[in-house]
C-alpha positions as a LaTeX table, in Angstrom:
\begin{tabular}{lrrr}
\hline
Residue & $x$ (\AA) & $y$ (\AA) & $z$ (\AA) \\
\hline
Unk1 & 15.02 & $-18.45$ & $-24.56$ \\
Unk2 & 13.89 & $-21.70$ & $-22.77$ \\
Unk3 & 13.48 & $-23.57$ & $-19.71$ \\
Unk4 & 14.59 & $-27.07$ & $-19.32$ \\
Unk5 & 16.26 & $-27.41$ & $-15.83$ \\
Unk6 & 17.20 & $-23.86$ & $-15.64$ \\
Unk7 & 17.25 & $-21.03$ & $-18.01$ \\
Unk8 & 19.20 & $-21.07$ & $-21.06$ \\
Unk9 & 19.58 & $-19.10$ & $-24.44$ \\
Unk10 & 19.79 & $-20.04$ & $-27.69$ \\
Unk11 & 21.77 & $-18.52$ & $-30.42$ \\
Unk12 & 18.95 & $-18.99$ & $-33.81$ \\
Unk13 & 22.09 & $-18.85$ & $-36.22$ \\
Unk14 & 24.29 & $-21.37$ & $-34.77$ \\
Unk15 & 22.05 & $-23.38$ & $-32.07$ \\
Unk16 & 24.11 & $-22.66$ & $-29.20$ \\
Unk17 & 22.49 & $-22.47$ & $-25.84$ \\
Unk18 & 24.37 & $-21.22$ & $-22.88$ \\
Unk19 & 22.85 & $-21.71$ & $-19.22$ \\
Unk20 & 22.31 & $-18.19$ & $-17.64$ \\
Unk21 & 20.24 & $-19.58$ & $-14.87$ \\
Unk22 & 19.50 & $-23.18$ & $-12.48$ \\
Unk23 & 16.53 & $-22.29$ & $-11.08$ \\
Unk24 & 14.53 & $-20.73$ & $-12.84$ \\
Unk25 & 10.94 & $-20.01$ & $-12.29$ \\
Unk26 & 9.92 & $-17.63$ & $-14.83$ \\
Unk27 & 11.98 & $-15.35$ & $-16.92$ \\
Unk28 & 11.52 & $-11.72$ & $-18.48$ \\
Unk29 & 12.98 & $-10.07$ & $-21.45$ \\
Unk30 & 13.48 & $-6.68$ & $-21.54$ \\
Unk31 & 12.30 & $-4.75$ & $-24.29$ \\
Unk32 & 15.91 & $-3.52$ & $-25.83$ \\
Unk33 & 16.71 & $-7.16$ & $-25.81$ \\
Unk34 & 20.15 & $-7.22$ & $-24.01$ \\
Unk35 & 18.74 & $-7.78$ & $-20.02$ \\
Unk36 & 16.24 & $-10.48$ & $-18.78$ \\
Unk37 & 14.80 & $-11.00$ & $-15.47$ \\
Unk38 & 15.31 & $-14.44$ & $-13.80$ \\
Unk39 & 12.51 & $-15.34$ & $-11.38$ \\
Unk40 & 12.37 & $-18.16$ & $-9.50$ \\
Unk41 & 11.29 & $-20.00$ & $-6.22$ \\
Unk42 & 13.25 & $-20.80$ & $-3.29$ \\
Unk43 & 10.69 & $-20.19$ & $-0.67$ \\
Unk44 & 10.76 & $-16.51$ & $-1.11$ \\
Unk45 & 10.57 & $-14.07$ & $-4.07$ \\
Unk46 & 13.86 & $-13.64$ & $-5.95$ \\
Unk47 & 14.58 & $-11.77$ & $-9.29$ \\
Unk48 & 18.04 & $-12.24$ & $-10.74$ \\
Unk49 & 18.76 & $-9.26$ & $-13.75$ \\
Unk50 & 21.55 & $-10.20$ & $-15.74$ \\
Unk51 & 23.13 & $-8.36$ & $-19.24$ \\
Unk52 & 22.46 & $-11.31$ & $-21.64$ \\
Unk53 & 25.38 & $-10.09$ & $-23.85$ \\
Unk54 & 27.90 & $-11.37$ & $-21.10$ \\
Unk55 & 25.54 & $-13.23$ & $-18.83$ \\
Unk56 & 26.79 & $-10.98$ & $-16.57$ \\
Unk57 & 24.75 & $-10.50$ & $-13.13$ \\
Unk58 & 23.64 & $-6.76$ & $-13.13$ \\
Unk59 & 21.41 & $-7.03$ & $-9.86$ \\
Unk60 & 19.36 & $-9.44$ & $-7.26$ \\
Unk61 & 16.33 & $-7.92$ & $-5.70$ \\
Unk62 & 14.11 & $-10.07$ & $-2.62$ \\
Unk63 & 10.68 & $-9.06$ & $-4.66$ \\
Unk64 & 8.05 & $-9.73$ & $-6.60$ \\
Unk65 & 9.06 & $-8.83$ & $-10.12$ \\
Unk66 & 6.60 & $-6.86$ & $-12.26$ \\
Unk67 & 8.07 & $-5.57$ & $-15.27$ \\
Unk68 & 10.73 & $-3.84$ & $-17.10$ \\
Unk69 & 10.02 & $-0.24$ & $-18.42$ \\
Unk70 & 10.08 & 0.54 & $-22.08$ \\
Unk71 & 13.61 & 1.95 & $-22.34$ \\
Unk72 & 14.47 & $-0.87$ & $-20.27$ \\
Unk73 & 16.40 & 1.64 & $-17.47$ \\
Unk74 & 13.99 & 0.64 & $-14.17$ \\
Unk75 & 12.06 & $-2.21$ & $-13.14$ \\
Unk76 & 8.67 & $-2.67$ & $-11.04$ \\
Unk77 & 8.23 & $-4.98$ & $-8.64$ \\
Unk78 & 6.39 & $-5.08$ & $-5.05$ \\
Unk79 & 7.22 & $-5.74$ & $-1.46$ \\
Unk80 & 7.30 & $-9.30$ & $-0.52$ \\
Unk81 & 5.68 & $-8.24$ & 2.83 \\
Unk82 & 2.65 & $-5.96$ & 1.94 \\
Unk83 & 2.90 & $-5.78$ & $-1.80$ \\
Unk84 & 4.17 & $-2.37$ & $-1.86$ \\
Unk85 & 4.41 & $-0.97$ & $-5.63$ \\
Unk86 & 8.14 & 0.05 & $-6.39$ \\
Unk87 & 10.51 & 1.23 & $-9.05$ \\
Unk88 & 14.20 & 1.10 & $-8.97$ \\
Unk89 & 17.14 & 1.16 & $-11.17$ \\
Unk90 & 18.40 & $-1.92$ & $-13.00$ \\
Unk91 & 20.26 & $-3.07$ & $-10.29$ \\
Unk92 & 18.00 & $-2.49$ & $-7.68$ \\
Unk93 & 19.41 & 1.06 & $-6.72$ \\
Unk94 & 17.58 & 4.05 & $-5.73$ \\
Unk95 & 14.30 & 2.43 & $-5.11$ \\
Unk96 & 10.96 & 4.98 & $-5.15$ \\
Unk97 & 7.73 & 4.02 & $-3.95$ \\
Unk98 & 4.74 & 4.46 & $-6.10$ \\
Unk99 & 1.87 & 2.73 & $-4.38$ \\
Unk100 & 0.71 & 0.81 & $-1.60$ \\
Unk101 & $-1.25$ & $-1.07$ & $-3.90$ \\
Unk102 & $-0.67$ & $-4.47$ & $-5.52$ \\
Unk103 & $-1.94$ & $-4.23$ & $-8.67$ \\
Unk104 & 0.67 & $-2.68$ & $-10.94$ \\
Unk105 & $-0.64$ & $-2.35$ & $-14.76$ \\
Unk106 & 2.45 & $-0.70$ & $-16.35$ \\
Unk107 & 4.45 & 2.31 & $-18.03$ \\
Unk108 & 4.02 & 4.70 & $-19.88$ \\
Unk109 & 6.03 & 4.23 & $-23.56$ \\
Unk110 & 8.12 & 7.45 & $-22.69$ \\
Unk111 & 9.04 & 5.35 & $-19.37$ \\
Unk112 & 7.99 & 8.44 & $-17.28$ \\
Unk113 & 4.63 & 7.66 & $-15.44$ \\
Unk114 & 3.80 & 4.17 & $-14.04$ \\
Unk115 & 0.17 & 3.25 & $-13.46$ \\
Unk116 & $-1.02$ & 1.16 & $-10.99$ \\
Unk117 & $-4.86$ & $-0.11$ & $-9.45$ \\
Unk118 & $-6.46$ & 0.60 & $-6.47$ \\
Unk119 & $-9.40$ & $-1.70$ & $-5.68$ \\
Unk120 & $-11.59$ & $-0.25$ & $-3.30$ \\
Unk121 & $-12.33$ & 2.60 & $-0.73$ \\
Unk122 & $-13.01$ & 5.95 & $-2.10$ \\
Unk123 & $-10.13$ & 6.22 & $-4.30$ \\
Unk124 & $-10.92$ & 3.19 & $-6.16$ \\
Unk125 & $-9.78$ & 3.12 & $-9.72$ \\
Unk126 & $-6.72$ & 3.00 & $-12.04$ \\
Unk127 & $-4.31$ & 5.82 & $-11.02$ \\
Unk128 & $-0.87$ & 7.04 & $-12.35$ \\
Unk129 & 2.03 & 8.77 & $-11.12$ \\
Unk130 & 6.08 & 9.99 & $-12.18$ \\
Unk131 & 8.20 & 7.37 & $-12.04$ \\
Unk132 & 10.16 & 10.08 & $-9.21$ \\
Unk133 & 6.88 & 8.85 & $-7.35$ \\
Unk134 & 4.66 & 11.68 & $-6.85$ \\
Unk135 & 2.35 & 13.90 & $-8.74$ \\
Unk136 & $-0.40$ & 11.05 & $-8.89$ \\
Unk137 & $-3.52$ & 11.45 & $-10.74$ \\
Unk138 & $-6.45$ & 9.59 & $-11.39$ \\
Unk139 & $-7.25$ & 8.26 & $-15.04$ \\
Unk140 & $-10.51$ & 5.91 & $-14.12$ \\
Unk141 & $-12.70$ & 5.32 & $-11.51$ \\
Unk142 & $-13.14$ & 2.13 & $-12.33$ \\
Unk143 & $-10.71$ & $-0.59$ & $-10.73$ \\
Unk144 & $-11.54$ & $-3.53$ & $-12.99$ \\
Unk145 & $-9.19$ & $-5.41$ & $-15.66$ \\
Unk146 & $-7.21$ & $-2.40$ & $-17.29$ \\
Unk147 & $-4.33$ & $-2.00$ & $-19.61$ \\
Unk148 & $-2.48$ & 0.44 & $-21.21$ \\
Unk149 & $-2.29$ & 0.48 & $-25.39$ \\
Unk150 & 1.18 & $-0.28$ & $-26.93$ \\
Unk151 & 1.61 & 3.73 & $-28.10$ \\
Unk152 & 0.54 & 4.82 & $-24.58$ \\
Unk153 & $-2.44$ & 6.94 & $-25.66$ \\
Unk154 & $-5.36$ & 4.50 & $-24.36$ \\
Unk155 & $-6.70$ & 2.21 & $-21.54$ \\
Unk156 & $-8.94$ & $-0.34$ & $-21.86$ \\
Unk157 & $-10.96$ & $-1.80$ & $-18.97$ \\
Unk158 & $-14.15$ & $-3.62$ & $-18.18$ \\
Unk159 & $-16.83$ & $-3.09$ & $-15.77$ \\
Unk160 & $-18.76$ & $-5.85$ & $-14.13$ \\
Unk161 & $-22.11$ & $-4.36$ & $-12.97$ \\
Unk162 & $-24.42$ & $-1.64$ & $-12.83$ \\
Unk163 & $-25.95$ & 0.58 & $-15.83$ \\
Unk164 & $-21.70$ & 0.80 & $-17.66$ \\
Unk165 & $-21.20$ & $-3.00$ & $-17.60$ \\
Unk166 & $-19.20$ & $-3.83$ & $-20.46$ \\
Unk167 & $-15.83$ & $-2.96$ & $-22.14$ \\
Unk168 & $-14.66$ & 0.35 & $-22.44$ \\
Unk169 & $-11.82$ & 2.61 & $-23.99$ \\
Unk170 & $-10.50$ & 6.39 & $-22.80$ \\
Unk171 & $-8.00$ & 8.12 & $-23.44$ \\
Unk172 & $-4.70$ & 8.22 & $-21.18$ \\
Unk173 & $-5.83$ & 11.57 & $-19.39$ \\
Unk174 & $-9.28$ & 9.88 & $-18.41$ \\
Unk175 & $-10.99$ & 11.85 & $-21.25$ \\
Unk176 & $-13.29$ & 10.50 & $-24.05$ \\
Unk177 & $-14.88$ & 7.49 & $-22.04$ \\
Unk178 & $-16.42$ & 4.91 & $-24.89$ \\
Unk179 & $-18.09$ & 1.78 & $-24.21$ \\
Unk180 & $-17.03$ & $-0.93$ & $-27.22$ \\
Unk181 & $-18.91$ & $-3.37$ & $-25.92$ \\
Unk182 & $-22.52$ & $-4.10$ & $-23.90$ \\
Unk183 & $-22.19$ & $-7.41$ & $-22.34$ \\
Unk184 & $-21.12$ & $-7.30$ & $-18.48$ \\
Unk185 & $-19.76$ & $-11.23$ & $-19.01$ \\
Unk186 & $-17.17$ & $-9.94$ & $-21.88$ \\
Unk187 & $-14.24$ & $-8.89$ & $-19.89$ \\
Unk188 & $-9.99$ & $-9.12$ & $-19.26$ \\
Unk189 & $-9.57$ & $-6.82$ & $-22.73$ \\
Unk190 & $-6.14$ & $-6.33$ & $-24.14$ \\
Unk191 & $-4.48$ & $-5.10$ & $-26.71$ \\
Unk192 & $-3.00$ & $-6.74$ & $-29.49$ \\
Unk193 & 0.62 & $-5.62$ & $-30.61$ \\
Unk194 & $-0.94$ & $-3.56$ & $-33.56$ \\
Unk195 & $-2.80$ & $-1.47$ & $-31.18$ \\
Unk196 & $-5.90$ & $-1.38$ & $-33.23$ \\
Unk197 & $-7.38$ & $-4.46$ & $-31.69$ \\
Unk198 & $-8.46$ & $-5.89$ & $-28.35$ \\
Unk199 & $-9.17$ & $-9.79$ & $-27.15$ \\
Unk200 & $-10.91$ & $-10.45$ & $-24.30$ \\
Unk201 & $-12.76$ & $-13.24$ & $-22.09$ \\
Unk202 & $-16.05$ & $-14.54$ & $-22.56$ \\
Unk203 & $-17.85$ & $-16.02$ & $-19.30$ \\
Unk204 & $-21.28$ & $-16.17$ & $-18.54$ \\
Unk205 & $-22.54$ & $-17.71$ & $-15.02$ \\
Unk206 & $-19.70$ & $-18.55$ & $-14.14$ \\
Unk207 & $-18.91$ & $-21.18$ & $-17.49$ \\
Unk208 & $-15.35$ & $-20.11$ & $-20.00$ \\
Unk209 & $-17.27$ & $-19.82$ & $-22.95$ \\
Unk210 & $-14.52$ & $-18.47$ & $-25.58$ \\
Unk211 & $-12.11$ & $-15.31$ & $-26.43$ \\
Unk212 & $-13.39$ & $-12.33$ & $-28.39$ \\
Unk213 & $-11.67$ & $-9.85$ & $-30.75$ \\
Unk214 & $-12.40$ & $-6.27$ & $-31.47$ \\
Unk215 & $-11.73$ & $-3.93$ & $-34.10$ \\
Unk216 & $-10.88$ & $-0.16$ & $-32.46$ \\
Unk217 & $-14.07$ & 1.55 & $-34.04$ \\
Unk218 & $-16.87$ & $-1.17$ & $-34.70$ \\
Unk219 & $-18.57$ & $-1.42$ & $-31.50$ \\
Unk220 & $-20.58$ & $-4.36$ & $-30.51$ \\
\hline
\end{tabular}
């Protein structure tokens, strides 16, 4: 897959690249491999999903495209007009609000709970909820960078200030809260593919000053 006045893909057995796309912003694979998500700018937010097997268009939807779930059966994306959190069918049918929040962080890998971030106010923290859009419940109370382990067992976030500055790790359900790392200006973790190791950002006053790695189990 590349960009070079448009979107188009390349076979890697005979070098043939078709054209699925003119306009291309950004594009999406989805996990099974046979749809992709073609974002791009024309004054407003458009996604285009189209079956890459026959290039094929399988749905337009006027939003903000977030993400694909695992089985690759819904998308997220939010409202153009308050940044509504919503889930929907390939092709944009039977739409369920999760969230009026903006800050979607993913699925679950069983595709049936979405999680999403609310920033402030008394419900502040990282939240999740069915994918049917109810039965919400509350997996941190703390709102920072967060994000959700490739098996779906974990979350790892960071906190900015007080006496829990740092990175930490917990368990889906909130349980088991650890702190892998003491140092308010390490933060953004994420996991790597493997599962058993994060990266994050290094800043201190301000100043980029590198990108760490963790081991799950050595703290530092």
């Amino acid at each position: 897959l590349h960009s070079n006045d448009g979107t188009w893909i390349t076979d890697i057995d005979s070098g043939t690249s078709t054209q699925i796309s003119k306009e291309t912003y950004y594009d999406h694979f989805s996990p099974d491999g046979y749809k992709i998500a073609s974002c791009y700018d024309d004054g407003k937010s458009l996604a285009q999903i189209m079956d890459i097997n026959n290039f094929s268009l399988m749905g337009i939807i006027n939003k903000r495209f977030r993400g694909f779930s695992p089985d690759s059966n819904k998308i997220a994306y939010s409202s153009i007009e308050n940044n509504d959190i919503w889930l929907s069918d390939i092709n944009g049918n039977n739409p369920v609000k999760i969230s009026n929040q903006k800050y979607f962080v993913g699925f679950s890998p069983d595709s049936t709970r979405a999680f999403y971030s609310i920033l402030d106010g008394e419900n502040e923290g990282i939240w999740s909820a069915s994918i049917e859009g109810n039965d919400h419940k509350q997996i941190t109370k703390e709102p920072d960078w967060r994000k959700v382990s490739p098996d779906g067992t974990k979350i790892v976030y960071s906190i900015l200030d007080g006496k829990g500055k740092g990175i930490w790790i917990k368990n889906i359900d909130g349980s088991n809260p650890v702190r892998l790392i003491y140092k308010a200006w390490c933060r953004k973790p994420r996991f790597l593919p493997s599962g058993n190791k994060i990266v994050y950002v290094c800043s201190k006053d301000g100043e980029y000053s590198g990108i760490g790695m963790l081991t799950l189990g050595l703290k530092k």
